[in-house]
Backbone bond lengths (Angstrom), bond angles and torsions (degrees), N, CA, C in turn:
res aa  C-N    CA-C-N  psi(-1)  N-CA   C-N-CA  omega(-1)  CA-C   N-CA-C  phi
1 X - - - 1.462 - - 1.531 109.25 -
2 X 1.412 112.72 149.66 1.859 110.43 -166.72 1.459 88.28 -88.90
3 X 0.804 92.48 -177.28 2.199 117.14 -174.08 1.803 92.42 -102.89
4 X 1.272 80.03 141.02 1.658 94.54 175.84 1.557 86.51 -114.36
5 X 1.927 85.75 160.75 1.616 109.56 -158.85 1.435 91.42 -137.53
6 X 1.117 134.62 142.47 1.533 146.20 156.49 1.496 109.01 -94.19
7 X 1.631 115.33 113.62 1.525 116.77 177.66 1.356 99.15 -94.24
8 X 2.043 97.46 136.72 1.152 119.69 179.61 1.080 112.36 -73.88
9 X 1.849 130.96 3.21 1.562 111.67 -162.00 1.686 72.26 -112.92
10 X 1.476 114.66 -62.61 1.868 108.37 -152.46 1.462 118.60 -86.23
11 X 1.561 105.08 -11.31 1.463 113.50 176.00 1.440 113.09 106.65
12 X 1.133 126.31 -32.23 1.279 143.56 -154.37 1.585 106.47 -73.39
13 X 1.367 122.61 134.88 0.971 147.78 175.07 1.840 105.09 -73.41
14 X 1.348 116.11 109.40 1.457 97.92 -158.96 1.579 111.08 -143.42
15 X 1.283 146.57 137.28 1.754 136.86 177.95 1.887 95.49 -82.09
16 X 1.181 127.54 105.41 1.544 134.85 167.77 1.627 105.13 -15.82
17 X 1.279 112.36 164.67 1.511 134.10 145.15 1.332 107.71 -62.75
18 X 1.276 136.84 147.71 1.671 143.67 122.73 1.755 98.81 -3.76
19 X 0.969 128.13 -47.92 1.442 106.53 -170.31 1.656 114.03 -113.95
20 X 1.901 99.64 29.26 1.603 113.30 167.87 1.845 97.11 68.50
21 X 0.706 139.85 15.78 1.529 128.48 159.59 1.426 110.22 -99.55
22 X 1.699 97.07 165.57 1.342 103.04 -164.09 1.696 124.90 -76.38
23 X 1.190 137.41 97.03 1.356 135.92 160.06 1.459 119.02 23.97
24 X 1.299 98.73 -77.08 1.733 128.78 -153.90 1.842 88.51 -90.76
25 X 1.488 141.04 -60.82 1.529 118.16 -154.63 1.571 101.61 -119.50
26 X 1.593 105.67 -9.75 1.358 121.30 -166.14 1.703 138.05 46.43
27 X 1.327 68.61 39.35 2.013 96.41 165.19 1.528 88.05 -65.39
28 X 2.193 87.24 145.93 1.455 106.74 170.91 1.831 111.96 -53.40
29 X 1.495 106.89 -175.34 1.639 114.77 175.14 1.594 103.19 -71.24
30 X 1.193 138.79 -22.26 1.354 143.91 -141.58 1.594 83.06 -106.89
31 X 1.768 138.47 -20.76 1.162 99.12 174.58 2.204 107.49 -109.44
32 X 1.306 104.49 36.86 1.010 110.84 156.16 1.675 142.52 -71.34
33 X 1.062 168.06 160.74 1.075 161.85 -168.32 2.013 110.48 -162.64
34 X 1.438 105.02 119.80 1.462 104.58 -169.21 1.372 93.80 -69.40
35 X 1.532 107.13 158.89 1.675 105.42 179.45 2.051 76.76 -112.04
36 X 1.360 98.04 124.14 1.930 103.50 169.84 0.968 105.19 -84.02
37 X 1.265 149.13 -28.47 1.641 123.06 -178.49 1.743 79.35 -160.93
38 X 1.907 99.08 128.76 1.288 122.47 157.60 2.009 127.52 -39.89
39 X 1.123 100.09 -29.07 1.580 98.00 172.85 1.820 113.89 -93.69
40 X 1.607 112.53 -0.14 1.037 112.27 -176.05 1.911 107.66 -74.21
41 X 1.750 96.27 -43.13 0.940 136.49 169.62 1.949 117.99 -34.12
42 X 1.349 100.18 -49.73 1.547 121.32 -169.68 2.177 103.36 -80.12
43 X 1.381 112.83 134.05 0.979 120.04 -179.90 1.488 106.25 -92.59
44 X 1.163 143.40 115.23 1.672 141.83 -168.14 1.496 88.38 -59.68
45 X 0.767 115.09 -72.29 1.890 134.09 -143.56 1.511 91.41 -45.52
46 X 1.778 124.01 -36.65 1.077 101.69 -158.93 2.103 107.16 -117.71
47 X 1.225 84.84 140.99 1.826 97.25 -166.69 1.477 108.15 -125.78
């Protein structure tokens, strides 16, 4: 399974391009952020 990335510009939870930029707004790799564990990721409060 690929690594999910949280982009710092559009928000989006996203698997990179081949050249590590973002999918969805296409911010460089540098404004990516690894998400380490999927429940870190998840806000309780909201359902």
């Amino acid at each position: 399974m690929a690594d999910k990335y949280r982009c710092k510009i559009c928000g989006q939870v996203v698997t990179p391009l081949p050249d590590g930029s973002c999918p969805i707004c296409g911010a460089p790799a540098e404004m990516l952020v690894l998400i380490q564990d999927k429940d870190d990721d998840v806000d309780p409060t909201k359902k």
